[in-house]
C-alpha positions as a Markdown table, in Angstrom:
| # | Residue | x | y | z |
|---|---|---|---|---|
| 1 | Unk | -39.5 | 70.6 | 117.1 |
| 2 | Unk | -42.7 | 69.4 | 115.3 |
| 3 | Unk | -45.8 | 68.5 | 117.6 |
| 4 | Unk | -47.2 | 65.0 | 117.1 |
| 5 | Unk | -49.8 | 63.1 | 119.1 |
| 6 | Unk | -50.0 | 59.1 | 120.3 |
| 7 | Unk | -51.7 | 57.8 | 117.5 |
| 8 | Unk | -48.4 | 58.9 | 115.3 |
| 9 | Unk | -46.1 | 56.3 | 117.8 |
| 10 | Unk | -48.7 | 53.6 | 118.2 |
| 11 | Unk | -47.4 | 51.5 | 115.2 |
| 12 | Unk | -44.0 | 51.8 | 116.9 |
| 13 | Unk | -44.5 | 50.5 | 120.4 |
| 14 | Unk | -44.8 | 47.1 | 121.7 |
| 15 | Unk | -48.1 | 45.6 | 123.1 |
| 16 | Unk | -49.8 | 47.2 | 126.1 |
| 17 | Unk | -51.2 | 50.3 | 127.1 |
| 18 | Unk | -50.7 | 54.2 | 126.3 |
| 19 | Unk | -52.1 | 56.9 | 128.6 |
| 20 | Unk | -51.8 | 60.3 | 129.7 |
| 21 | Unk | -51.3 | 61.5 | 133.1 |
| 22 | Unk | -53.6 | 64.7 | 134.3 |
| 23 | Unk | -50.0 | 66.2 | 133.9 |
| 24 | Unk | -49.5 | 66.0 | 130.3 |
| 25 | Unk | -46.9 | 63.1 | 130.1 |
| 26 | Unk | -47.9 | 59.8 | 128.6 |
| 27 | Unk | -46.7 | 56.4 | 129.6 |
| 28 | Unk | -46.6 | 52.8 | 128.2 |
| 29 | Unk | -48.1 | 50.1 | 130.3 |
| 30 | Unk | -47.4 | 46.5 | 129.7 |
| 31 | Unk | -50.7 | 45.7 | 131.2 |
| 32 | Unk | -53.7 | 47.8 | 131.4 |
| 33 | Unk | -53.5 | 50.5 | 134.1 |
| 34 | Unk | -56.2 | 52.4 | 136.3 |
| 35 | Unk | -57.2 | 55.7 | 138.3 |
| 36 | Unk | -58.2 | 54.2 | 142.1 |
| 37 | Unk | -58.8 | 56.9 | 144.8 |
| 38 | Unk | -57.1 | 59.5 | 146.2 |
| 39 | Unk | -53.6 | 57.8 | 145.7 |
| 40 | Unk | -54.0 | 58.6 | 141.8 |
| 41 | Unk | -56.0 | 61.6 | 141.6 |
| 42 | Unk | -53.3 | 62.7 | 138.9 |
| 43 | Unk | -52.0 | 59.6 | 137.1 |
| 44 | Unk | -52.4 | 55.8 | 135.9 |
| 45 | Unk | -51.1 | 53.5 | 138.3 |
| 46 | Unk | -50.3 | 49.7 | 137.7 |
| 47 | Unk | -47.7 | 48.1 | 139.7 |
| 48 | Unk | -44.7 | 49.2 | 138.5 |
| 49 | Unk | -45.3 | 48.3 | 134.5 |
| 50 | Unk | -45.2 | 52.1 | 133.6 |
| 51 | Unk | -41.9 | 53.0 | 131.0 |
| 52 | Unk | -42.5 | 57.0 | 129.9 |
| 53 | Unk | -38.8 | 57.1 | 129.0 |
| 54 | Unk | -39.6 | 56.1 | 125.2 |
| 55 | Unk | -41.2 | 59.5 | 125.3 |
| 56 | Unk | -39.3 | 62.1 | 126.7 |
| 57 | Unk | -37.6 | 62.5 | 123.5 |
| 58 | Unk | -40.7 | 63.8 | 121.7 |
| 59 | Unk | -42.8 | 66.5 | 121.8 |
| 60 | Unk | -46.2 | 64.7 | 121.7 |
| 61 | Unk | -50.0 | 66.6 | 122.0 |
| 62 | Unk | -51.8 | 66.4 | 125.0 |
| 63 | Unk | -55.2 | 64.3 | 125.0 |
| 64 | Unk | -58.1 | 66.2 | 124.1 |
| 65 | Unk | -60.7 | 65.8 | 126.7 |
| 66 | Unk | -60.3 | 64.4 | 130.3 |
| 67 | Unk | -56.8 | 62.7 | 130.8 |
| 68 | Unk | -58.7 | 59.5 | 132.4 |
| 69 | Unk | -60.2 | 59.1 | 129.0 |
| 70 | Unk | -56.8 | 59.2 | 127.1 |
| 71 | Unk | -55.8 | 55.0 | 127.9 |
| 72 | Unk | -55.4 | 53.5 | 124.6 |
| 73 | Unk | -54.4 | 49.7 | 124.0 |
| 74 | Unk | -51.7 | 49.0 | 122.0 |
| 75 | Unk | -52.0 | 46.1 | 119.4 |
| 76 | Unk | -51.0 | 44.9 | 116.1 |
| 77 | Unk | -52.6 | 42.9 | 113.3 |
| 78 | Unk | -49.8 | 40.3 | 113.3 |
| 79 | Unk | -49.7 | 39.8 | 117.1 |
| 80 | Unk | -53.2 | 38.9 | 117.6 |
């Protein structure tokens, strides 16, 4: 299976957030999430909003860099 990264899928998804855990797999946020102590040393939290099922189904890149500097918003031309 081809490799892509985020940036290939970010015309696809809705409005939100993108971000990848310290982990490797990247979620979709409706609004934007955070890193907050020792609870979420690991991952994004933001009450509940988090859907990473859209992306078990491909085999995306891991975020160069720190995985707290991987959050991305999401937005299109014709929804601003």
């Amino acid at each position: 299976m081809k490799q892509i990264t985020i940036y290939d899928l970010l015309p696809l998804l809705k409005k939100g957030w993108v971000a990848m855990d310290k982990n490797g797999s990247w979620g979709w946020y409706r609004t934007r999430p955070q890193t907050a102590g020792s609870i979420s040393e690991h991952f994004w939290i933001n009450n509940g909003d988090r859907d990473s099922s859209m992306f078990y189904c491909f085999k995306i890149k891991r975020f160069k860099g720190d995985w707290r500097d991987s959050l991305i918003k999401v937005e299109h031309k014709e929804e601003q």
